[in-house]
C-alpha positions as CSV (number, residue, x, y, z in Angstrom):
1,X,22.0,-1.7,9.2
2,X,18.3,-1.3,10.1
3,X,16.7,-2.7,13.4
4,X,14.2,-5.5,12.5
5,X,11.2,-4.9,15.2
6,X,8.2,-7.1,15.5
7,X,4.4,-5.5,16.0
8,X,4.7,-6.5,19.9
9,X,8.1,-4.8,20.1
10,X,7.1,-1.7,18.1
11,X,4.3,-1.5,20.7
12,X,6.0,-2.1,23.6
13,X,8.9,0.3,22.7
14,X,6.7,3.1,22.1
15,X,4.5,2.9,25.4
16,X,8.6,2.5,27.1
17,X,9.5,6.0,25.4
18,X,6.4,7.6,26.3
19,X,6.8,6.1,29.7
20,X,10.4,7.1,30.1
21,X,9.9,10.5,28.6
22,X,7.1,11.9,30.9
23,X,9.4,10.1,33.5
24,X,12.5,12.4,32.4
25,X,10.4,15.8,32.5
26,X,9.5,14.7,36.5
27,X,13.6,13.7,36.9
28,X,12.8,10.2,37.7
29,X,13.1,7.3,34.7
30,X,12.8,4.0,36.8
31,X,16.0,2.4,35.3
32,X,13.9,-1.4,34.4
33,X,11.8,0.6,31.8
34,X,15.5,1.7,30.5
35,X,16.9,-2.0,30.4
36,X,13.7,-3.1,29.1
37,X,13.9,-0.5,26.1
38,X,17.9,-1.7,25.7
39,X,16.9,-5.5,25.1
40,X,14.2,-4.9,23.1
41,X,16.3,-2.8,20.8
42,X,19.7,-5.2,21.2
43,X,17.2,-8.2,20.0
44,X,15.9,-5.8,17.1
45,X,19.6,-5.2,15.9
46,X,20.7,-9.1,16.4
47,X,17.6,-9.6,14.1
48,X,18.2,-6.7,11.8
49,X,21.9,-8.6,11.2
50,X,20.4,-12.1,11.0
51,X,18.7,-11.0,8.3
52,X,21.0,-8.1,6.3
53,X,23.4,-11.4,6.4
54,X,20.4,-14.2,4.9
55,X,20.0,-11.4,2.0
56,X,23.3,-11.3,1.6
57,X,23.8,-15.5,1.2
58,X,20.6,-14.7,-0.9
59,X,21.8,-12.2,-3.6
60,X,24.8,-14.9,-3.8
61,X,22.5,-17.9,-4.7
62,X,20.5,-15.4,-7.2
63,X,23.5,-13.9,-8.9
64,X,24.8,-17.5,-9.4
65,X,21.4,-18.6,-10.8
66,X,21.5,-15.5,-13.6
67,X,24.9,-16.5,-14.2
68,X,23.8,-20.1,-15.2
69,X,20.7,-19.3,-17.0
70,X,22.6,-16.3,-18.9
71,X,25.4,-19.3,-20.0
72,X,22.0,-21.4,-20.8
73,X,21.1,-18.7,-23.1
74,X,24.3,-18.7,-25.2
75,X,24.1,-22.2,-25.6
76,X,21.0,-22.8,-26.2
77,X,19.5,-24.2,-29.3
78,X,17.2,-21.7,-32.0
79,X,14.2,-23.5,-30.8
80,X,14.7,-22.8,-26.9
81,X,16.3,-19.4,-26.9
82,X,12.8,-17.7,-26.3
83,X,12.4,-19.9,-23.3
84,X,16.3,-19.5,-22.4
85,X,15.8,-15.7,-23.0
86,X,12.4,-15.0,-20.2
87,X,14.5,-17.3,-17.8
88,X,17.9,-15.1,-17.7
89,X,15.4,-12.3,-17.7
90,X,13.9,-14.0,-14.4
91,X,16.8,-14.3,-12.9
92,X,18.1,-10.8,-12.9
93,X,14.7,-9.5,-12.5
94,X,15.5,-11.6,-8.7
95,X,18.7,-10.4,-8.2
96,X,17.8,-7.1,-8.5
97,X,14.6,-7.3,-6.2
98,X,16.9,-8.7,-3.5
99,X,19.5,-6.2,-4.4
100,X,16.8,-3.7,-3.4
101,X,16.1,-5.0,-0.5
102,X,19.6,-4.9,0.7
103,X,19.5,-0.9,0.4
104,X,16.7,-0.8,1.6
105,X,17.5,-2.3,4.6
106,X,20.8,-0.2,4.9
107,X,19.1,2.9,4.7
């Protein structure tokens, strides 16, 4: 699972390491800028799961939805099977966007 940072944080995270880092060359890292770094990147992770588990209930509702318009292709009449047809395509072309997300944002 991949930490979800916002612009502020990604900011703020990277003036704290380069703060922190010419502090640890002088042997003195003032330990606030340390819990400061530590939230920011607990809140990152909390967010990072939040999310990994809304594309998760996601995929679910997609996968259900191909499922559906795949069974409304089989039973669908001569005259609707075009339209039946682009909507089962639809649906898995979703499923498989948010499947790509998910590795994505397991990498």
């Amino acid at each position: 699972m991949k930490a979800s940072y916002t612009p502020a944080e990604k900011r703020e995270r990277a003036w704290l390491l380069l703060r922190t880092s010419k502090q640890a060359v002088a042997d003195a890292v003032d330990p606030r800028l340390v819990k400061r770094l530590d939230r920011i990147e607990q809140q990152a992770a909390e967010r990072g799961q939040r999310e990994y588990e809304s594309l998760h209930r996601r995929l679910e509702v997609a996968k259900d939805t191909a499922a559906d318009a795949r069974a409304a292709e089989r039973t669908a009449p001569r005259a609707d099977k075009g339209a039946a047809r682009h909507a089962t395509r639809e649906a898995n072309k979703q499923v498989a966007r948010i499947e790509n997300e998910l590795h994505r944002h397991c990498r």
